[in-house]
C-alpha positions in Angstrom: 235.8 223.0 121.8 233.1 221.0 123.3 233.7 219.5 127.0 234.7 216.4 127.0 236.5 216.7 123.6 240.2 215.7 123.9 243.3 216.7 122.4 246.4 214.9 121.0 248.4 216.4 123.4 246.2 215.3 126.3 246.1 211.9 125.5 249.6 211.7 125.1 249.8 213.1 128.3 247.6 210.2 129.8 249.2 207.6 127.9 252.7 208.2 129.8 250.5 208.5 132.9 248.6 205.1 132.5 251.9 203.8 131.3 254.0 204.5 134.6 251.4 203.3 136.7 250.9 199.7 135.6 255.2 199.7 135.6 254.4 200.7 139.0 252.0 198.7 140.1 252.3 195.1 138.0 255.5 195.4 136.4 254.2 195.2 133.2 255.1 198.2 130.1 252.4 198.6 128.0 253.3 197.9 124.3 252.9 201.4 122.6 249.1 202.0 121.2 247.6 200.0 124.1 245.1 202.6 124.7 244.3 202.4 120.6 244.5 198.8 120.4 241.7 198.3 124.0 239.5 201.4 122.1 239.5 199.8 118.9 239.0 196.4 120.0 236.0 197.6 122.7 234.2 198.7 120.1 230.6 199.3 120.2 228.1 197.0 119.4 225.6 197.5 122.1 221.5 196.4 121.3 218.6 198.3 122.4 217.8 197.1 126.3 214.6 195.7 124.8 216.6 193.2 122.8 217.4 190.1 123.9 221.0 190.5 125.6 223.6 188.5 124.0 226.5 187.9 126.5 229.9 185.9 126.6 231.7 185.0 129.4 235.3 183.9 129.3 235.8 181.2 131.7 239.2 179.7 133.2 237.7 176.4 134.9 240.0 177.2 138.4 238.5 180.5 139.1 236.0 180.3 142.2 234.8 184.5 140.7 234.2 183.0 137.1 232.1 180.0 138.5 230.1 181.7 141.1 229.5 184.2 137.8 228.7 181.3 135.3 226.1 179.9 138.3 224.5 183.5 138.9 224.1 183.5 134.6 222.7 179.8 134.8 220.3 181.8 137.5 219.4 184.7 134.7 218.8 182.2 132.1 215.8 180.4 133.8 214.3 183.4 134.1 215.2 185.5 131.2 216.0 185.1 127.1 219.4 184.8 126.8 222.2 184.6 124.2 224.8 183.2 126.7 228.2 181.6 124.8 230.8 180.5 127.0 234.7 180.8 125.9 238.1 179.7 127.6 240.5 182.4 129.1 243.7 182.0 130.9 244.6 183.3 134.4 248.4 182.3 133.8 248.3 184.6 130.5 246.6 187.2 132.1 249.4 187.3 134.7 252.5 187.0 132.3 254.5 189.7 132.6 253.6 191.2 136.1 255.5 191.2 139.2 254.2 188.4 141.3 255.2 186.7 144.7 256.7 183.2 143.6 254.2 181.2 145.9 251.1 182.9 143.6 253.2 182.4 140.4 253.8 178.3 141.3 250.3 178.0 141.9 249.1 179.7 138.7 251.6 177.2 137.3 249.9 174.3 138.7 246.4 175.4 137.9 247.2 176.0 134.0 245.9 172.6 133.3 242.2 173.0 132.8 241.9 176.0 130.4 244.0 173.6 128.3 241.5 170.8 128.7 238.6 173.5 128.2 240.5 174.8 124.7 241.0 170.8 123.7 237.2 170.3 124.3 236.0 173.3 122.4 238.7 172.9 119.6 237.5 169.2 119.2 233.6 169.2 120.3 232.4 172.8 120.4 231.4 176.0 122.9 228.3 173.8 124.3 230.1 171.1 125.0 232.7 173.1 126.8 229.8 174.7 128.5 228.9 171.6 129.8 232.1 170.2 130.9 232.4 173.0 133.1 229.6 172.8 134.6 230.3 169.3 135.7 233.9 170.4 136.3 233.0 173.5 138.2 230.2 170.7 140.3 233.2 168.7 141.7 235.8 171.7 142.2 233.7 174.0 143.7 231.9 171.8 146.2 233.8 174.1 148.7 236.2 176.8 148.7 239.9 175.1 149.1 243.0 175.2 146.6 242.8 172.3 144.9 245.9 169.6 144.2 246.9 169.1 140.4 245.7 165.7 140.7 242.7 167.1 141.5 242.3 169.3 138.8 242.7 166.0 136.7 240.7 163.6 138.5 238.1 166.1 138.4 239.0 166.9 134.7 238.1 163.3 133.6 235.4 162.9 135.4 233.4 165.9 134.0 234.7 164.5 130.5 233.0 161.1 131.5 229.7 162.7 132.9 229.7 164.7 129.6 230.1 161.9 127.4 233.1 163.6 126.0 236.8 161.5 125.6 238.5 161.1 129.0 241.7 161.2 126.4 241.3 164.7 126.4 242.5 165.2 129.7 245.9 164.9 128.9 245.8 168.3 126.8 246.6 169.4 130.6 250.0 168.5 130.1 250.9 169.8 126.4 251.1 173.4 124.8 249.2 171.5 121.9 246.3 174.1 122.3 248.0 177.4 123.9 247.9 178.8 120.6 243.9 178.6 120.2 243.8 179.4 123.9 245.6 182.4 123.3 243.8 183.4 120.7 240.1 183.0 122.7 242.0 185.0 125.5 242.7 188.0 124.0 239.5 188.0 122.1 237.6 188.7 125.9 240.8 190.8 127.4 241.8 192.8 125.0 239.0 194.8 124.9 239.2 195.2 128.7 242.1 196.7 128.6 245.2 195.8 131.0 243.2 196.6 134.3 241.2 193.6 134.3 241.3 190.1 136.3 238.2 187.4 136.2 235.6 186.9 135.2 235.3 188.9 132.0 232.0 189.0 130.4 230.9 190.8 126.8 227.2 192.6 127.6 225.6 193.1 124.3 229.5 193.9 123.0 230.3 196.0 126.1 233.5 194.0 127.3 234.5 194.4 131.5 236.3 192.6 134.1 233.6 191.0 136.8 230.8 191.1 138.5 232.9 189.7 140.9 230.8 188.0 143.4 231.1 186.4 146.8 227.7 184.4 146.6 225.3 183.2 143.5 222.4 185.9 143.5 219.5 183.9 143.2 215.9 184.0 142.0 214.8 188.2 141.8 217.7 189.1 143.0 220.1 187.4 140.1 217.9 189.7 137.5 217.7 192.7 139.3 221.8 192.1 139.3 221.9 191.4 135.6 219.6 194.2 134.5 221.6 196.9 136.3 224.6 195.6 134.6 223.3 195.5 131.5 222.6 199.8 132.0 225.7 200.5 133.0 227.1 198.7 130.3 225.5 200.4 128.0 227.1 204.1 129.5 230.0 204.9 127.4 231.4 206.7 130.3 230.9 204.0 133.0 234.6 202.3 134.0 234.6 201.0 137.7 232.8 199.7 140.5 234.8 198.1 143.8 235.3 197.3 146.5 237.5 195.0 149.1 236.6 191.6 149.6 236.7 190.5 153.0 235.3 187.0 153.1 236.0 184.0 150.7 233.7 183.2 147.7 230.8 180.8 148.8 231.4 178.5 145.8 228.5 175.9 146.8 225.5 176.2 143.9 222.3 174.2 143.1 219.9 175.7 140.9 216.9 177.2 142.2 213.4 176.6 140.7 212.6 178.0 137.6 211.9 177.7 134.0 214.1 175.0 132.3 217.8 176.4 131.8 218.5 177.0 128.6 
């Protein structure tokens, strides 16, 4: 038997393991065949590192980690060739089911409104158009770290949908289920494949699908490639799962692109 070849038994073995311990810790029971379903859906469809590196990031709008990650990207792509497509994820669904305090749970509530926005725009005009109503979304949210108000979520929904020259109508998608289906379904295209242990951002490296970076500050200039190349080889490492570590200070949320080539 060669050394890291497993067995049935063994696996069964660390499927009631991995199984009592998100109970444990979230709450949530794994549907049986998670493990298959995450493997299956992983996949492997990694280029060589001298290809150019395709990459998707699934954005909710709210999250200060996925912006600060869609900014350091932006950094990346006035520097580097890039296949970059954006795609709409949902912190509320990727919290159903786990034991949360109610203050968290009320807030996730209150913040659902923009991936629903996001999923109307890309339904109705496309991923690039989504792309750039978040960026103008994510330029009047983030212009510090707070929590913002539901009317601020709108307010700053419309205005992005203006600046974009896409139909302020769309705004009120925040207040229907009219697009949970096809935001569902763009959800569990980027989680699945992470597997349960995963929060946001979640970005897709050349088909290699993981939960972060997660970063406090936009890397910029040198510093935002060195970040993306290093990535990119652990990515491509089969056997790589897990880096962290505890945050300590909040995200510094404030971006403006440095010089470069143009952004792509």
């Amino acid at each position: 038997m060669q050394p890291n070849e497993q067995t049935g038994p063994d696996l069964d073995l660390w499927d009631r393991v991995t199984t009592d311990y998100f109970a444990h810790r979230t709450g949530v029971v794994p549907a049986a065949g998670f493990r298959e379903r995450t493997e299956a859906a992983r996949g492997r469809s990694a280029g060589g590192l001298n290809t150019a590196p395709h990459v998707d990031l699934y954005v909710d709008p709210v999250c200060p980690y996925t912006w600060v990650a869609a900014c350091w990207l932006r950094e990346v792509a006035q520097r580097r060739d890039l296949d970059l497509r954006y795609h709409v994820m949902s912190l509320l669904m990727l919290n159903e089911g786990r034991a949360l305090e109610d203050g968290y749970r009320r807030g996730l509530d209150r913040m659902r409104g923009p991936s629903r926005v996001a999923t109307a725009v890309v339904t109705h005009h496309g991923p690039e158009a989504f792309r750039a109503w978040h960026g103008a979304f994510g330029n009047l949210i983030f212009d510090h770290w707070r929590y913002p108000t539901r009317a601020e979520y709108r307010a700053a929904s419309i205005e992005a949908l203006s600046t974009t020259g896409l139909p302020t109508a769309l705004a009120d998608a925040a207040d229907t289920a009219e697009y949970d289906e096809a935001l569902r379904r763009s959800h569990d295209q980027g989680t699945v494949p992470v597997g349960l242990d995963g929060g946001t951002p979640v970005m897709h490296v050349d088909g290699v699908a993981f939960f972060g970076p997660v970063l406090n500050a936009v890397p910029r200039g040198d510093d935002s490639l060195r970040l993306f190349d290093g990535l990119r080889l652990v990515a491509g490492c089969r056997d790589f799962f897990e880096f962290k570590r505890t945050r300590s200070t909040p995200p510094d949320v404030r971006y403006r692109p440095s010089e470069g080539r143009a952004q792509s």
